[in-house]
Structure formats: C-alpha cells, structure tokens
C-alpha positions as CSV (number, residue, x, y, z in Angstrom):
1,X,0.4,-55.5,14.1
2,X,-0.8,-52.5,12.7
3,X,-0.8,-50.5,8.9
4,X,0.9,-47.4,8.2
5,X,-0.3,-45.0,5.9
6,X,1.4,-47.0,3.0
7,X,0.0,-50.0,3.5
8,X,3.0,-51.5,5.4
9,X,3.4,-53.2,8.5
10,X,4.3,-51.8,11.4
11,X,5.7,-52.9,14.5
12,X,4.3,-52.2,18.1
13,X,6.4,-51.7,21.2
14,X,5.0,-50.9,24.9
15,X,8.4,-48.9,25.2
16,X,9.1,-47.3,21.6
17,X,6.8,-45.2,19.1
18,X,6.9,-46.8,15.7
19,X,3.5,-44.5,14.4
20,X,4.6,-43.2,10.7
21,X,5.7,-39.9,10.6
22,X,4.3,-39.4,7.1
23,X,0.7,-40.1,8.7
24,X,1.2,-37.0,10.9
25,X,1.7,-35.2,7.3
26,X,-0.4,-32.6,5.8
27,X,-0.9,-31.9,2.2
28,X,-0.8,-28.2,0.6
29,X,-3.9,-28.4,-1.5
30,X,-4.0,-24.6,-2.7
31,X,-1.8,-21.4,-2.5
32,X,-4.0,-18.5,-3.3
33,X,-2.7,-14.8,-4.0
34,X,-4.2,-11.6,-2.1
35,X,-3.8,-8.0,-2.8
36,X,-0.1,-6.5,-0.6
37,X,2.2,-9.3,-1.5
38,X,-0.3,-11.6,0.9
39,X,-0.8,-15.3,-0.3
40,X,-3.6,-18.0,1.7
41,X,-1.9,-21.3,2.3
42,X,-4.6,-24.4,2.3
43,X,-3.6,-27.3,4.1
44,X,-5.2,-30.5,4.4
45,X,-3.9,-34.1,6.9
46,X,-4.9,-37.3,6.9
47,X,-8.2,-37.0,8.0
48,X,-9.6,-34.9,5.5
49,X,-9.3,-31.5,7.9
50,X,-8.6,-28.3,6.1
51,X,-6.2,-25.2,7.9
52,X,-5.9,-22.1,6.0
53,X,-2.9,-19.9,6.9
54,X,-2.5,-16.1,5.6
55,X,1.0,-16.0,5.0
56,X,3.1,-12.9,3.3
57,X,4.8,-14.2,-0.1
58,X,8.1,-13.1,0.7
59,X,7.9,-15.2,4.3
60,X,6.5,-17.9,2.3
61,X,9.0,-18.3,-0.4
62,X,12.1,-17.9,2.2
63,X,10.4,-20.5,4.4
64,X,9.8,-23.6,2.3
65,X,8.4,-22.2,-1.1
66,X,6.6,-25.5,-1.6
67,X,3.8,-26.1,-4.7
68,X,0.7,-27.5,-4.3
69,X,0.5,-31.0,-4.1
70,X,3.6,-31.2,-2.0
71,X,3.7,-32.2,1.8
72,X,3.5,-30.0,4.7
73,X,6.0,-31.9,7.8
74,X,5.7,-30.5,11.4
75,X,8.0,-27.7,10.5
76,X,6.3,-26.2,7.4
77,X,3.0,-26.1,9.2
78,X,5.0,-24.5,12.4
79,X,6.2,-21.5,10.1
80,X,2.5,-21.5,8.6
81,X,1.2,-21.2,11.8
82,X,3.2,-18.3,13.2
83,X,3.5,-16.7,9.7
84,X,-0.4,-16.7,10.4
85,X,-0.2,-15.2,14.1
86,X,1.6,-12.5,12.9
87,X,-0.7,-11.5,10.2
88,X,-3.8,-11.4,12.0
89,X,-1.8,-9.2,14.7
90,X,-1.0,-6.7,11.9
91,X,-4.5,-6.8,10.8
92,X,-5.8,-6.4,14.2
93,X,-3.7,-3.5,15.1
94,X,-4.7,-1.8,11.6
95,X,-8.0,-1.9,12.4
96,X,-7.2,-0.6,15.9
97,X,-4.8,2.5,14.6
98,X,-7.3,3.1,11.9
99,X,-10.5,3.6,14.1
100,X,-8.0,5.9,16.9
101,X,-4.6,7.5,17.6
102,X,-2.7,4.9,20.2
103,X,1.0,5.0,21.4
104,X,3.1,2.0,20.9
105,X,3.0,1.0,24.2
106,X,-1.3,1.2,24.3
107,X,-1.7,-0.9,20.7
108,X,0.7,-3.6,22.5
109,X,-1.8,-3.8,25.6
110,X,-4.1,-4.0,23.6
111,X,-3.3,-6.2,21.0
112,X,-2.0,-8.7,24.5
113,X,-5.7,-8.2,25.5
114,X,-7.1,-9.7,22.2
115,X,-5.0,-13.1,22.8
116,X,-2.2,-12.8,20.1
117,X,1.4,-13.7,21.3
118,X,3.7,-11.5,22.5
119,X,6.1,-12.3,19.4
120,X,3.2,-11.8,17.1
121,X,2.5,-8.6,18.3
122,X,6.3,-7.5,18.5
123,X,5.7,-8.2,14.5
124,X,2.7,-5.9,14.2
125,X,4.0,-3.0,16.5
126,X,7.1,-3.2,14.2
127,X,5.4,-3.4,11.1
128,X,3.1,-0.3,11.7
129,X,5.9,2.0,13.0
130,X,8.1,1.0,9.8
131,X,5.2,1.8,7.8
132,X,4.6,5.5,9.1
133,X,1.6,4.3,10.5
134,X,2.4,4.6,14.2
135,X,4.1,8.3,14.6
136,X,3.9,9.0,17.8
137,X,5.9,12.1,17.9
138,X,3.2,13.6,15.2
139,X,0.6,12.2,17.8
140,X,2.1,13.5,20.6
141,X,2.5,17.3,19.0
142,X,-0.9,17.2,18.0
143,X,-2.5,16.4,21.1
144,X,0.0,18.8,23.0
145,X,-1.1,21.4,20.7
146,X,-4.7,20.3,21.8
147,X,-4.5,20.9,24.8
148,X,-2.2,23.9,25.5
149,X,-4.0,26.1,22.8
150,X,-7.7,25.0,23.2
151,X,-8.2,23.7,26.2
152,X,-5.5,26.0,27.8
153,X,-3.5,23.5,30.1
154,X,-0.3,24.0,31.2
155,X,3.0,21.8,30.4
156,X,2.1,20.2,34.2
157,X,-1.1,19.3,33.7
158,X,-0.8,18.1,29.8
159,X,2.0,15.8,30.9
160,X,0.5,13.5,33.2
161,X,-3.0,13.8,30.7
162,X,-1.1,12.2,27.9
163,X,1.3,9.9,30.0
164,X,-2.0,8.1,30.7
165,X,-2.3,7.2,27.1
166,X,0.7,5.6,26.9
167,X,2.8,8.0,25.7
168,X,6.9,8.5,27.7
169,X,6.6,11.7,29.9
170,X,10.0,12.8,28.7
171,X,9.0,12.6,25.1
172,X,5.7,14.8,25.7
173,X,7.7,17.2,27.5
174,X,10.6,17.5,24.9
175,X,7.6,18.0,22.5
176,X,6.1,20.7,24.6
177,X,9.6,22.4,25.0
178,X,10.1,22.7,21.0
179,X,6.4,24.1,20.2
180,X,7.5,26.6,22.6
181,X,10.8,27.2,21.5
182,X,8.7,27.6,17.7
183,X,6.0,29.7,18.8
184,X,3.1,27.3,18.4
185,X,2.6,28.3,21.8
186,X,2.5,31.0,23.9
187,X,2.2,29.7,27.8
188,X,1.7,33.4,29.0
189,X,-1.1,34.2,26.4
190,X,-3.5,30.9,27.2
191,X,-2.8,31.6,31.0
192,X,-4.4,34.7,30.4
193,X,-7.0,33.4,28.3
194,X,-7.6,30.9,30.9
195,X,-8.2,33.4,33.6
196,X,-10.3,35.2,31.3
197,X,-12.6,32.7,31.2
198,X,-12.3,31.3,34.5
199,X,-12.1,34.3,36.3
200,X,-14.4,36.4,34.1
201,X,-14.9,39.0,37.1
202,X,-11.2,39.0,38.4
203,X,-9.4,37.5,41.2
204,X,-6.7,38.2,43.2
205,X,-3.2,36.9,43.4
206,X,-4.2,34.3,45.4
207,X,-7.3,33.0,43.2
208,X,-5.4,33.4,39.9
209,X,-2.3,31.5,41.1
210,X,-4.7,28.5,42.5
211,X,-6.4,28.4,39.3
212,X,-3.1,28.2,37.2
213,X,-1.9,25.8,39.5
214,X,-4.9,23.6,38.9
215,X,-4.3,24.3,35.6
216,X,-0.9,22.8,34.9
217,X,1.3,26.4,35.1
218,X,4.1,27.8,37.3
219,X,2.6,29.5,40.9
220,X,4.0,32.5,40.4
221,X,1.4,34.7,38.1
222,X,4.1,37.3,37.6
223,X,4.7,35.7,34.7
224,X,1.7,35.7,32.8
225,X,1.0,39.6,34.3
C-alpha cells in the first residue's frame, strides 16, 4: 500500500496506474510584471523544484489567468512552457535583427540553428514583421541601391549577391526595376563609371563588353556609349 500526497491510501495494481494526479501538480508561487506587457510565472512541484516561465500578460490571462497560490495541472504548465519558447525566440531574433539586416527567410535559419522550435520561431518571425521590425523590401532597396550606385553592379550581378542572403530573386529584381523606373539609378551612367575605373586607359569593344558582363550588365555596350 502506498500514501498519496493527502495522506490517503492508495491502491497498487501490476496492470493499472493509481499514482495521484495532484502529486504530479505544480504550485504558482509568484507572478512578476516586466516592462512590454511581459509577466515571469514561478512555478514550484512537489519536490521543492522551481520553473520560471516568461509569459506575455495578454497570453497569460487568455490561457488560465490563475493567482498565486493556485495549482498549475499538466496543461497550465504546457501553455507556460510554449508561452516561454516563444518569448525567448522573439528575444533571440531581436537581438539577431538588432546587431544586422537579415531576410525572413535568414533570421528563421538562424533562429532553427539556435535550437528553438519551428512553431516558436514562426511566433518570432511573425512578431518582428508585424512590428516593422523585419522590412525587407526597405532592406532590399537599400542594399540594391548599394550596390548599383557605389559599387556599380549591374541588375545580373546584384541579383544573385542578394539572393544569397536570403532575399526572393523576383522581389530584388521588382525592386531594381522601380529605382530605375524613379531615377535612383542610372544603369548607363555607373557602366560608364565602371569602365572609368576599370578601364582607366580604354578598351575596346571587346574588353568593355567582358568587363560589363562580369559586372552584372547587358553585352551589348551600345547602350551605355
């Protein structure tokens, strides 16, 4: 015979469980608030253990809006768990768009990398791109501008530059297309920058349409002459 957590007999089978759910029980023992609607959810079970969870107030309050002193079953501390995944994944991919620009698709890879779940990082992807934190059109433009006016690359050559980032092709060549069409830049002026500088002593028709080749722009020079 053994003693559940009441005191009470309890009986023993070889076939069925009879162990006392309410042993399996945590307690909430503090429910602290944090600056951003954030609250830290203290749990403690039978044995004395602590767990803290970082939980958002809203999540908290939809999801079992308990006080302190009450108990935590299986599924309270399942939503504190997740709740918790998915705020560490947001913090994690702050502190990863903070320190660099990174396309969706890079901050997922690497936010996979750092061990969080795939549904916990779906959270924090979301949550930077619905808080204008992730614009990736704005990065895309800027880096496209970059390129084409500084480092004087052609559309072909910026392209496949960028697409290793992370970014869609056909979005960095629709944003190419309209800083043409707005005259941010001029494709004919930085080719002939470029063979200014590359080709300081002149070249023929041969040399320069290599070089803008290499250089992401149409063969035919004719249109930069």
């Amino acid at each position: 015979m053994t003693w559940d957590c009441r005191g009470q007999k309890q009986r023993q089978s070889p076939f069925f469980d009879f162990s006392c759910n309410r042993c399996n029980m945590s307690t909430i023992v503090s429910i602290k608030k944090e600056n951003g609607g954030m609250l830290v959810v203290t749990t403690r079970d039978g044995d004395g253990k602590r767990e803290h969870y970082r939980i958002s107030e809203r999540a908290y309050r939809e999801g079992c809006d308990l006080p302190v002193g009450a108990e935590a079953d299986d599924d309270v501390t399942s939503l504190l768990s997740r709740e918790n995944g998915h705020c560490e994944a947001l913090r994690a991919a702050l502190r990863i768009i903070g320190y660099s620009d990174n396309s969706e698709s890079r901050l997922r890879t690497k936010l996979i990398s750092k061990g969080y779940s795939r549904e916990a990082v779906a959270y924090a992807v979301r949550e930077v791109i619905g808080r204008g934190y992730l614009d990736e059109g704005r990065q895309i433009e800027i880096a496209v501008l970059n390129l084409a006016n500084r480092e004087f690359l052609g559309k072909y050559k910026i392209i496949p530059r960028l697409a290793t980032k992370g970014y869609r092709a056909a979005d960095i060549s629709r944003v190419y297309s309209a800083l043409v069409s707005r005259g941010d830049i001029d494709e004919s002026k930085n080719a002939g920058e470029l063979i200014a500088r590359r080709l300081p002593n002149g070249g023929d028709r041969d040399e320069v349409n290599a070089l803008l080749h290499k250089y992401g722009y149409r063969e035919n020079f004719s249109d930069y002459d």
